[in-house]
C-alpha positions in Angstrom: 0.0 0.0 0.0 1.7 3.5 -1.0 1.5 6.4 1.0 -1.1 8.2 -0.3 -3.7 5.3 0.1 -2.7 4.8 3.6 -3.4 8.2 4.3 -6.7 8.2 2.7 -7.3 4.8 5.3 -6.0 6.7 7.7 -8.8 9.5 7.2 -11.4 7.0 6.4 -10.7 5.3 9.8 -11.3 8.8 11.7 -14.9 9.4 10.7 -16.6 7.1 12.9 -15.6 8.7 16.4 -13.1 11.1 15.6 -10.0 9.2 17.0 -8.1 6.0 15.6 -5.5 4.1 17.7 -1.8 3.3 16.5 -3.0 -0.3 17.4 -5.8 -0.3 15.1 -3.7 1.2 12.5 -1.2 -1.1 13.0 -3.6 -3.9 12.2 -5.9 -2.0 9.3 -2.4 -0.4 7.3 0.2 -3.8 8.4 2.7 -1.2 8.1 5.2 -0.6 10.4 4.9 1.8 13.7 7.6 4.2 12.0 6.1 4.3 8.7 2.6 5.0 10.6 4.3 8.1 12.3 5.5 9.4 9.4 1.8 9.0 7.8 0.6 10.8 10.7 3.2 13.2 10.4 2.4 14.5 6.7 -1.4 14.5 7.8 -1.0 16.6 10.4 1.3 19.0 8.5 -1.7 19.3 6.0 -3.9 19.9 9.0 -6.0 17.2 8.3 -5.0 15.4 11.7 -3.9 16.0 15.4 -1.9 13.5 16.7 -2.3 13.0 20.9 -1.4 10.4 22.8 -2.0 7.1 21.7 -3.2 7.7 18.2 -4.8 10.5 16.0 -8.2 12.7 16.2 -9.9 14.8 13.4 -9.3 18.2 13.1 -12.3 20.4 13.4 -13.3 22.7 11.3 -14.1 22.8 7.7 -11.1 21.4 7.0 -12.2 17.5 7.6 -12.4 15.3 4.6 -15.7 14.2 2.9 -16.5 10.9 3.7 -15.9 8.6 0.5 -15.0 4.9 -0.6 -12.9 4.0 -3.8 -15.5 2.2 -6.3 -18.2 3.0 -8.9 -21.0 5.0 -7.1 -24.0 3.4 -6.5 -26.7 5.2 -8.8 -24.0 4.3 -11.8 -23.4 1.1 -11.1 -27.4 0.0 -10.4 -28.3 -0.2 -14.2 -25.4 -2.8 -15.5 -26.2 -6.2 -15.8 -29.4 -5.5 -14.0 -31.3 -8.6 -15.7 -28.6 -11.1 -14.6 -28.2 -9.1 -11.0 -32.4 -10.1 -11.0 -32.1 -13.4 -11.7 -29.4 -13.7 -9.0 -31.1 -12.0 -6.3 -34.3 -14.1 -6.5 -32.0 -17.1 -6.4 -30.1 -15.9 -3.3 -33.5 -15.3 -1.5 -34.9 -18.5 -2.5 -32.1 -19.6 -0.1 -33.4 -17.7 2.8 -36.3 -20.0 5.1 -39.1 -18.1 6.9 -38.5 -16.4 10.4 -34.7 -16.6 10.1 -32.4 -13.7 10.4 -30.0 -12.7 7.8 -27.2 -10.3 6.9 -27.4 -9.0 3.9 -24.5 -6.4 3.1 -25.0 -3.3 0.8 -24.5 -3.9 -3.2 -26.3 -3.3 -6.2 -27.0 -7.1 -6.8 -27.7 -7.8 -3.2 -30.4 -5.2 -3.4 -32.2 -7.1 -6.1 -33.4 -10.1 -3.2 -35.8 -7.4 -1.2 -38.7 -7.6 -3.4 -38.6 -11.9 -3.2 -38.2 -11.5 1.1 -41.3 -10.3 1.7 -43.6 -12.1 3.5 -40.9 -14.6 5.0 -40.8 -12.6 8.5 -37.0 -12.4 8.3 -34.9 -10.1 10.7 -32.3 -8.6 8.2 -28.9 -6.7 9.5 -27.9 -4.2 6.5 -25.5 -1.6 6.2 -27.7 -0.2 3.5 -30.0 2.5 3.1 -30.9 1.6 -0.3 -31.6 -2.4 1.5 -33.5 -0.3 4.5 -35.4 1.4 2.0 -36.3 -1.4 -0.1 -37.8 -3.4 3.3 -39.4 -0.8 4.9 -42.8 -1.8 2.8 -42.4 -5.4 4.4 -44.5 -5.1 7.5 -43.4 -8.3 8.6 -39.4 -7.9 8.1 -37.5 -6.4 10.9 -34.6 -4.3 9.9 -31.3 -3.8 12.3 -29.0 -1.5 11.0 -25.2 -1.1 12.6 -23.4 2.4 14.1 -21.1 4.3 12.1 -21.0 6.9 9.1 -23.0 7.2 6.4 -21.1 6.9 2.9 -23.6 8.7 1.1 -22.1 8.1 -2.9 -22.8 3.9 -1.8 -25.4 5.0 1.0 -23.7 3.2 3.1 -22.9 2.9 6.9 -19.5 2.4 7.7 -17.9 2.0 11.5 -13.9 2.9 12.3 -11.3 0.8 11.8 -11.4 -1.3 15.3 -15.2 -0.1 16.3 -17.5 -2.6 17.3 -20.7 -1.1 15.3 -22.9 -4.7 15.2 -25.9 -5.3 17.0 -25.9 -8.7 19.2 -27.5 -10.6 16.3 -27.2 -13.6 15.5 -27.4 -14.6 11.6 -26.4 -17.7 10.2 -26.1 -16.7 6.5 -24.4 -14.0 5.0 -25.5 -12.7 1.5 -22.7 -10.5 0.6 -21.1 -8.6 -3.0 -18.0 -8.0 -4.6 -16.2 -5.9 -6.9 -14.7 -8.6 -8.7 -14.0 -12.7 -8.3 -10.3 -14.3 -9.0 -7.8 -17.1 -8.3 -6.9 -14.9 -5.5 -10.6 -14.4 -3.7 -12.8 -12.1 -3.4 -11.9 -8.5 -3.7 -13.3 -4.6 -2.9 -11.9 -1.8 -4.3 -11.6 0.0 -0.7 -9.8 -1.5 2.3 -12.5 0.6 4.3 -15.3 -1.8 3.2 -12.8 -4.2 3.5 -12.7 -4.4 7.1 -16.4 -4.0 7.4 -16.9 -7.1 5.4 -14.7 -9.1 7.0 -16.4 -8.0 10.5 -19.8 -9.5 9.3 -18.0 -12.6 7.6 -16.6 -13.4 10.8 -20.3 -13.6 12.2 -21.5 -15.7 9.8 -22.1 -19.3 9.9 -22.7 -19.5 6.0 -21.1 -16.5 3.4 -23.3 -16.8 0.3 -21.6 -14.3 -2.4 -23.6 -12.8 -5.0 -21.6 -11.5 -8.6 -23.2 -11.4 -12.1 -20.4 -13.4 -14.4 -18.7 -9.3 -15.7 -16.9 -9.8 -11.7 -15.0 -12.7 -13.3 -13.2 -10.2 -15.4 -13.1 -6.7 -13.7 -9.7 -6.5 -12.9 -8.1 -5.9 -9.0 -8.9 -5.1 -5.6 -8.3 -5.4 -1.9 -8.6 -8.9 -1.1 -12.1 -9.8 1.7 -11.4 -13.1 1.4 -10.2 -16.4 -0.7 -13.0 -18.4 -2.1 -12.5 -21.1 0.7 -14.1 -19.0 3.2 -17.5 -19.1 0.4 -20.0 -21.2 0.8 -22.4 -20.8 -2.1 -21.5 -18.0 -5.4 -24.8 -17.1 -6.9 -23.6 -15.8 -10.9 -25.6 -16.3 -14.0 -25.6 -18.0 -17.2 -22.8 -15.9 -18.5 -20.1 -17.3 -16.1 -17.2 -19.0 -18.5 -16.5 -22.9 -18.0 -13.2 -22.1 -16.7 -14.4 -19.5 -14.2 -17.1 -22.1 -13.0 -14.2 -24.7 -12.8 -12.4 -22.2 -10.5 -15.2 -21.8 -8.0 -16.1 -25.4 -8.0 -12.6 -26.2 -7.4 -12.5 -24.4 -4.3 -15.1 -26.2 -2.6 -17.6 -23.6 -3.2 -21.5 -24.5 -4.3 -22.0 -23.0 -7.7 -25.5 -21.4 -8.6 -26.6 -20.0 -12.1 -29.5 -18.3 -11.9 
Protein backbone atom coordinates (compact mmCIF):
# COMPACT_ATOMS: atom_id res chain seq x y z
CA UNK A 1 0.00 0.00 0.00
CA UNK A 2 1.69 3.49 -0.97
CA UNK A 3 1.49 6.43 0.99
CA UNK A 4 -1.11 8.25 -0.26
CA UNK A 5 -3.66 5.34 0.06
CA UNK A 6 -2.67 4.76 3.60
CA UNK A 7 -3.42 8.17 4.34
CA UNK A 8 -6.74 8.19 2.74
CA UNK A 9 -7.33 4.82 5.33
CA UNK A 10 -6.00 6.71 7.67
CA UNK A 11 -8.76 9.49 7.19
CA UNK A 12 -11.42 6.96 6.37
CA UNK A 13 -10.73 5.26 9.75
CA UNK A 14 -11.34 8.76 11.69
CA UNK A 15 -14.90 9.44 10.66
CA UNK A 16 -16.65 7.07 12.91
CA UNK A 17 -15.56 8.68 16.40
CA UNK A 18 -13.07 11.09 15.57
CA UNK A 19 -10.02 9.23 16.97
CA UNK A 20 -8.12 6.03 15.56
CA UNK A 21 -5.49 4.07 17.67
CA UNK A 22 -1.82 3.27 16.54
CA UNK A 23 -3.03 -0.34 17.42
CA UNK A 24 -5.76 -0.27 15.08
CA UNK A 25 -3.75 1.22 12.49
CA UNK A 26 -1.17 -1.15 12.95
CA UNK A 27 -3.57 -3.89 12.17
CA UNK A 28 -5.86 -1.97 9.29
CA UNK A 29 -2.41 -0.41 7.29
CA UNK A 30 0.18 -3.79 8.43
CA UNK A 31 2.66 -1.19 8.14
CA UNK A 32 5.21 -0.64 10.39
CA UNK A 33 4.89 1.81 13.66
CA UNK A 34 7.63 4.20 12.01
CA UNK A 35 6.12 4.34 8.71
CA UNK A 36 2.57 5.02 10.57
CA UNK A 37 4.32 8.07 12.32
CA UNK A 38 5.48 9.42 9.35
CA UNK A 39 1.75 9.04 7.79
CA UNK A 40 0.58 10.77 10.67
CA UNK A 41 3.24 13.24 10.41
CA UNK A 42 2.35 14.54 6.72
CA UNK A 43 -1.43 14.53 7.75
CA UNK A 44 -1.01 16.63 10.37
CA UNK A 45 1.33 18.99 8.50
CA UNK A 46 -1.74 19.33 6.00
CA UNK A 47 -3.92 19.94 9.03
CA UNK A 48 -6.02 17.18 8.25
CA UNK A 49 -5.01 15.40 11.74
CA UNK A 50 -3.88 16.01 15.41
CA UNK A 51 -1.89 13.53 16.72
CA UNK A 52 -2.26 12.96 20.87
CA UNK A 53 -1.40 10.40 22.81
CA UNK A 54 -1.95 7.05 21.67
CA UNK A 55 -3.16 7.70 18.17
CA UNK A 56 -4.79 10.51 16.02
CA UNK A 57 -8.19 12.73 16.18
CA UNK A 58 -9.88 14.77 13.35
CA UNK A 59 -9.29 18.19 13.13
CA UNK A 60 -12.33 20.43 13.42
CA UNK A 61 -13.25 22.70 11.33
CA UNK A 62 -14.10 22.80 7.65
CA UNK A 63 -11.07 21.44 6.95
CA UNK A 64 -12.21 17.54 7.56
CA UNK A 65 -12.42 15.33 4.62
CA UNK A 66 -15.73 14.15 2.92
CA UNK A 67 -16.54 10.92 3.65
CA UNK A 68 -15.86 8.61 0.46
CA UNK A 69 -15.01 4.93 -0.61
CA UNK A 70 -12.92 3.96 -3.83
CA UNK A 71 -15.46 2.21 -6.33
CA UNK A 72 -18.24 3.04 -8.87
CA UNK A 73 -21.03 5.04 -7.08
CA UNK A 74 -23.95 3.36 -6.46
CA UNK A 75 -26.67 5.16 -8.84
CA UNK A 76 -23.99 4.26 -11.77
CA UNK A 77 -23.41 1.15 -11.08
CA UNK A 78 -27.38 0.01 -10.36
CA UNK A 79 -28.29 -0.20 -14.18
CA UNK A 80 -25.41 -2.76 -15.45
CA UNK A 81 -26.18 -6.24 -15.76
CA UNK A 82 -29.42 -5.50 -13.96
CA UNK A 83 -31.27 -8.57 -15.70
CA UNK A 84 -28.64 -11.06 -14.60
CA UNK A 85 -28.24 -9.06 -10.97
CA UNK A 86 -32.41 -10.11 -10.95
CA UNK A 87 -32.12 -13.43 -11.71
CA UNK A 88 -29.45 -13.67 -9.02
CA UNK A 89 -31.09 -11.95 -6.28
CA UNK A 90 -34.27 -14.07 -6.49
CA UNK A 91 -32.04 -17.06 -6.41
CA UNK A 92 -30.13 -15.92 -3.30
CA UNK A 93 -33.53 -15.34 -1.53
CA UNK A 94 -34.90 -18.49 -2.51
CA UNK A 95 -32.10 -19.63 -0.13
CA UNK A 96 -33.39 -17.66 2.76
CA UNK A 97 -36.26 -20.03 5.13
CA UNK A 98 -39.14 -18.12 6.87
CA UNK A 99 -38.47 -16.35 10.36
CA UNK A 100 -34.67 -16.61 10.08
CA UNK A 101 -32.40 -13.71 10.43
CA UNK A 102 -30.05 -12.72 7.78
CA UNK A 103 -27.22 -10.28 6.86
CA UNK A 104 -27.38 -9.01 3.90
CA UNK A 105 -24.49 -6.40 3.08
CA UNK A 106 -24.99 -3.29 0.80
CA UNK A 107 -24.52 -3.95 -3.17
CA UNK A 108 -26.27 -3.31 -6.17
CA UNK A 109 -27.00 -7.12 -6.77
CA UNK A 110 -27.73 -7.82 -3.16
CA UNK A 111 -30.41 -5.18 -3.39
CA UNK A 112 -32.23 -7.09 -6.06
CA UNK A 113 -33.41 -10.12 -3.21
CA UNK A 114 -35.81 -7.41 -1.20
CA UNK A 115 -38.72 -7.64 -3.38
CA UNK A 116 -38.58 -11.92 -3.15
CA UNK A 117 -38.19 -11.48 1.07
CA UNK A 118 -41.30 -10.30 1.70
CA UNK A 119 -43.65 -12.09 3.49
CA UNK A 120 -40.94 -14.58 5.00
CA UNK A 121 -40.80 -12.55 8.47
CA UNK A 122 -37.00 -12.44 8.29
CA UNK A 123 -34.93 -10.11 10.67
CA UNK A 124 -32.31 -8.62 8.21
CA UNK A 125 -28.90 -6.75 9.50
CA UNK A 126 -27.90 -4.25 6.54
CA UNK A 127 -25.46 -1.61 6.20
CA UNK A 128 -27.69 -0.20 3.54
CA UNK A 129 -29.95 2.46 3.09
CA UNK A 130 -30.94 1.59 -0.29
CA UNK A 131 -31.58 -2.37 1.52
CA UNK A 132 -33.50 -0.35 4.48
CA UNK A 133 -35.43 1.44 2.01
CA UNK A 134 -36.35 -1.39 -0.14
CA UNK A 135 -37.84 -3.39 3.27
CA UNK A 136 -39.43 -0.79 4.91
CA UNK A 137 -42.77 -1.85 2.83
CA UNK A 138 -42.41 -5.36 4.43
CA UNK A 139 -44.53 -5.12 7.50
CA UNK A 140 -43.43 -8.32 8.64
CA UNK A 141 -39.38 -7.93 8.09
CA UNK A 142 -37.50 -6.40 10.95
CA UNK A 143 -34.56 -4.27 9.91
CA UNK A 144 -31.28 -3.81 12.33
CA UNK A 145 -29.00 -1.52 11.00
CA UNK A 146 -25.21 -1.07 12.61
CA UNK A 147 -23.39 2.42 14.08
CA UNK A 148 -21.11 4.31 12.13
CA UNK A 149 -21.03 6.93 9.09
CA UNK A 150 -23.04 7.22 6.41
CA UNK A 151 -21.07 6.94 2.95
CA UNK A 152 -23.60 8.68 1.09
CA UNK A 153 -22.14 8.09 -2.88
CA UNK A 154 -22.85 3.90 -1.79
CA UNK A 155 -25.37 4.99 0.95
CA UNK A 156 -23.70 3.20 3.13
CA UNK A 157 -22.87 2.91 6.94
CA UNK A 158 -19.54 2.37 7.74
CA UNK A 159 -17.91 2.01 11.50
CA UNK A 160 -13.95 2.93 12.34
CA UNK A 161 -11.34 0.84 11.81
CA UNK A 162 -11.39 -1.26 15.27
CA UNK A 163 -15.19 -0.13 16.33
CA UNK A 164 -17.49 -2.57 17.32
CA UNK A 165 -20.71 -1.14 15.28
CA UNK A 166 -22.85 -4.72 15.24
CA UNK A 167 -25.87 -5.31 17.03
CA UNK A 168 -25.93 -8.70 19.20
CA UNK A 169 -27.54 -10.63 16.33
CA UNK A 170 -27.20 -13.57 15.47
CA UNK A 171 -27.42 -14.56 11.59
CA UNK A 172 -26.44 -17.65 10.21
CA UNK A 173 -26.12 -16.69 6.47
CA UNK A 174 -24.44 -14.03 4.96
CA UNK A 175 -25.53 -12.73 1.52
CA UNK A 176 -22.71 -10.52 0.59
CA UNK A 177 -21.10 -8.63 -2.99
CA UNK A 178 -17.99 -8.00 -4.65
CA UNK A 179 -16.19 -5.94 -6.91
CA UNK A 180 -14.66 -8.64 -8.68
CA UNK A 181 -14.03 -12.68 -8.26
CA UNK A 182 -10.31 -14.26 -9.04
CA UNK A 183 -7.84 -17.09 -8.30
CA UNK A 184 -6.93 -14.94 -5.53
CA UNK A 185 -10.62 -14.41 -3.68
CA UNK A 186 -12.84 -12.12 -3.39
CA UNK A 187 -11.86 -8.45 -3.75
CA UNK A 188 -13.34 -4.60 -2.90
CA UNK A 189 -11.90 -1.79 -4.26
CA UNK A 190 -11.64 0.02 -0.71
CA UNK A 191 -9.83 -1.47 2.32
CA UNK A 192 -12.51 0.60 4.35
CA UNK A 193 -15.33 -1.80 3.23
CA UNK A 194 -12.81 -4.17 3.52
CA UNK A 195 -12.74 -4.35 7.08
CA UNK A 196 -16.42 -4.03 7.39
CA UNK A 197 -16.92 -7.11 5.41
CA UNK A 198 -14.66 -9.09 6.97
CA UNK A 199 -16.40 -7.95 10.47
CA UNK A 200 -19.77 -9.48 9.25
CA UNK A 201 -17.98 -12.59 7.64
CA UNK A 202 -16.64 -13.41 10.76
CA UNK A 203 -20.26 -13.65 12.19
CA UNK A 204 -21.52 -15.69 9.85
CA UNK A 205 -22.09 -19.33 9.93
CA UNK A 206 -22.75 -19.49 5.98
CA UNK A 207 -21.14 -16.53 3.41
CA UNK A 208 -23.26 -16.82 0.31
CA UNK A 209 -21.58 -14.29 -2.45
CA UNK A 210 -23.62 -12.76 -4.97
CA UNK A 211 -21.61 -11.46 -8.61
CA UNK A 212 -23.17 -11.42 -12.12
CA UNK A 213 -20.41 -13.43 -14.40
CA UNK A 214 -18.74 -9.33 -15.68
CA UNK A 215 -16.93 -9.77 -11.73
CA UNK A 216 -15.00 -12.70 -13.27
CA UNK A 217 -13.19 -10.18 -15.45
CA UNK A 218 -13.07 -6.75 -13.73
CA UNK A 219 -9.71 -6.53 -12.86
CA UNK A 220 -8.06 -5.88 -8.99
CA UNK A 221 -8.87 -5.14 -5.64
CA UNK A 222 -8.28 -5.39 -1.94
CA UNK A 223 -8.61 -8.87 -1.09
CA UNK A 224 -12.13 -9.79 1.68
CA UNK A 225 -11.41 -13.10 1.37
CA UNK A 226 -10.15 -16.45 -0.69
CA UNK A 227 -13.02 -18.38 -2.11
CA UNK A 228 -12.53 -21.08 0.66
CA UNK A 229 -14.07 -18.99 3.22
CA UNK A 230 -17.55 -19.05 0.36
CA UNK A 231 -19.98 -21.16 0.82
CA UNK A 232 -22.42 -20.77 -2.06
CA UNK A 233 -21.49 -18.00 -5.39
CA UNK A 234 -24.80 -17.13 -6.95
CA UNK A 235 -23.58 -15.79 -10.87
CA UNK A 236 -25.61 -16.28 -13.98
CA UNK A 237 -25.61 -18.01 -17.15
CA UNK A 238 -22.84 -15.93 -18.54
CA UNK A 239 -20.11 -17.27 -16.06
CA UNK A 240 -17.18 -19.02 -18.47
CA UNK A 241 -16.48 -22.94 -18.03
CA UNK A 242 -13.21 -22.13 -16.73
CA UNK A 243 -14.44 -19.48 -14.25
CA UNK A 244 -17.12 -22.14 -13.03
CA UNK A 245 -14.24 -24.68 -12.84
CA UNK A 246 -12.39 -22.23 -10.54
CA UNK A 247 -15.20 -21.84 -8.02
CA UNK A 248 -16.08 -25.37 -8.05
CA UNK A 249 -12.61 -26.24 -7.37
CA UNK A 250 -12.52 -24.37 -4.35
CA UNK A 251 -15.14 -26.23 -2.57
CA UNK A 252 -17.60 -23.57 -3.24
CA UNK A 253 -21.50 -24.51 -4.26
CA UNK A 254 -22.01 -22.99 -7.74
CA UNK A 255 -25.45 -21.41 -8.61
CA UNK A 256 -26.59 -20.01 -12.09
CA UNK A 257 -29.47 -18.34 -11.88
Amino acid sequence: MHAAERERVIVEALQGTGFVTYRELEALLDASPATIRRDLARLEDAGSIVRVHGGAKLTEGPRAPVLQLAGTPFDQSINRNMAAKRAIGAAAAARCEPGEGVMIDGGTTTLQMCPHLAGLGLQVLTNSLHIVNALLPQAGTRILVPSGSVFREQNIILAAAGEESMPRFHAPKLFMGAASVGPQGVMQQDVVLVAAERRLIDRAEQVILLVDSAKFASGSGTIVCGLDEVDVLVTDAGITPEHAAMVRAAGVELVVA
